[in-house]
N, C-alpha and C positions, 0 to 999 in steps of 0.2 A: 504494500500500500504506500508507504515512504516512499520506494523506488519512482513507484507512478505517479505523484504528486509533484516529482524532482524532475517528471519528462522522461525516465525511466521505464515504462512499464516492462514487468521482467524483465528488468535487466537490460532492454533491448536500445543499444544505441552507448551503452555504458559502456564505456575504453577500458582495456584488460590491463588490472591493477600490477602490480610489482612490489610485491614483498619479499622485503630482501631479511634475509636471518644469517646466526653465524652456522659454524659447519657441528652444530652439537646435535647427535642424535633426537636430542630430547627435545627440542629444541623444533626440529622437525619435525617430529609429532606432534607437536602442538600447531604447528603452521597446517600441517597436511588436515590436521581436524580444523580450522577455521579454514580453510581452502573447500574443506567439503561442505562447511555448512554455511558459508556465504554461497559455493555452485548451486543449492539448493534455493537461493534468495534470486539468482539470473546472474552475479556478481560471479565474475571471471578473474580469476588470480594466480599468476607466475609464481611459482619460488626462485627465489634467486640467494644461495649459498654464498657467503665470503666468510674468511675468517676473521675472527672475532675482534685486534687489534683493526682491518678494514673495513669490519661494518662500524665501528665508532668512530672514524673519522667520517666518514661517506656523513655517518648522522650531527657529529659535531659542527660539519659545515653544511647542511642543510642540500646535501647531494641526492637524498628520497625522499619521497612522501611519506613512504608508510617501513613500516619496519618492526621486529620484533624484540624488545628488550626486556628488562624486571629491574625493579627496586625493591631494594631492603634496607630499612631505617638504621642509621648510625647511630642513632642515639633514641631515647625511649619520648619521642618528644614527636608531635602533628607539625612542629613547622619547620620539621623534616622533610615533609613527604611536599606540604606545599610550598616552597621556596622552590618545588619545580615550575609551579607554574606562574611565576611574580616575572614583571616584563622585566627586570633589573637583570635578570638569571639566567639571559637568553644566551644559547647558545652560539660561536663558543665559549664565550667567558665564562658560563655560568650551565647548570645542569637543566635551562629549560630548552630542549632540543627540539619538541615541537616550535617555539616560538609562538608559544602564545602570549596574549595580550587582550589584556581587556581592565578596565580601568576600575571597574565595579571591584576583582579579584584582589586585583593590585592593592584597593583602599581598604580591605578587609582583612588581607593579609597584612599590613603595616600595623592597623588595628591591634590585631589579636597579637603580634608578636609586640608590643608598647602595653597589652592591658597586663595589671598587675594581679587581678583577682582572678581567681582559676578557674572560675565560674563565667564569667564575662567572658574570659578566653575561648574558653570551649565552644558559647554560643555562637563568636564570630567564627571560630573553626569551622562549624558546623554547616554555616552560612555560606562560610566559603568552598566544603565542600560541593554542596549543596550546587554553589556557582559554575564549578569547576566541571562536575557532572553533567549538567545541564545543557554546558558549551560542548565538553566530549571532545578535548584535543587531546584524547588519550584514550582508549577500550580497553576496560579493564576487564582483563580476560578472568584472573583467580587468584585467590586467596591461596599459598601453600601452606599446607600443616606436614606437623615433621611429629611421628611418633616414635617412640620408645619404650626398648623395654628392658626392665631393671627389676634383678633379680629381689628376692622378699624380701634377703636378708638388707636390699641396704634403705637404711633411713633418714628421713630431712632431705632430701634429692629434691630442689625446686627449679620450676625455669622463669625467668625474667620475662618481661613484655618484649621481648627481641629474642627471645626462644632459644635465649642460652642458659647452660646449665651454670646455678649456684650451687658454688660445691661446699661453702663455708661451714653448714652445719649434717654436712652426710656423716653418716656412720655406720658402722655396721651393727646388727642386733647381734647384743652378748649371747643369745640359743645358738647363735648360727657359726 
């Protein structure tokens, strides 16, 4: 319905996209499953393989459209993840490679990282994610979870909001 609304109707007339990924098996299967479920939508898409140091320049200097990468937070903190999309951050200087922009995000973002009540924060967070979403200079394909597994005997084993192991208070149970 989108398609046809854009003068698409399936697909028809839509130019054959080019996603470019690095050469990780894994990587490729995630491309070949969005390959198949956009063929599904009339949307026509190439992979195009480089290794991993050339797919980040290609993307650092704005040489494709579309391409396939992942982020994971350095720190346990939201204006981690959006300081990718603040126009200040545009690539290459800075990790927003889409180059996006938009002045609404921008004022929201300066917001929340100046408010000091963590409440307040959150809301404009929220707001901005909200923003962020909306505009869609980014398809956010998944969330990864990483499981484990640890044996009975050990105890106090936690993981952080960045889903690293705290090892400060492990132990082993005196039975075992």
């Amino acid at each position: 319905m989108l398609l046809a609304q854009a003068g698409y109707p399936e697909g028809q007339g839509l130019p054959l996209l080019r996603l470019v990924i690095s050469t990780s098996s894994r990587t490729l299967s995630i491309a070949e499953a969005v390959q198949e479920q956009w063929a599904e939508l009339g949307v026509r898409v190439e992979l195009q393989q480089v290794d991993f140091p050339r797919l980040l320049s290609m993307v650092r200097n704005g040489e494709i459209a579309l391409w396939r990468t992942s982020w994971i937070a350095d720190y346990p903190d939201a204006e981690n993840f959006f300081a990718l999309f603040h126009s200040a951050n545009i690539a290459p200087r800075g990790p927003n490679t889409t180059r996006y922009r938009n002045a609404t995000a921008d004022d929201l973002y300066r917001q929340a990282i100046a408010a000091a009540d963590p409440a307040q924060r959150s809301q404009l967070f929220g707001l901005l994610e909200r923003q962020v979403v909306g505009d869609a200079p980014w398809i956010f394909l998944f969330h990864g979870r990483i499981v484990r597994m640890v044996h009975a005997a050990v105890e106090g084993l936690t993981v952080d909001p960045l889903d690293r192991l705290v090892l400060e208070r492990v132990r082993i149970a005196p039975s075992h």
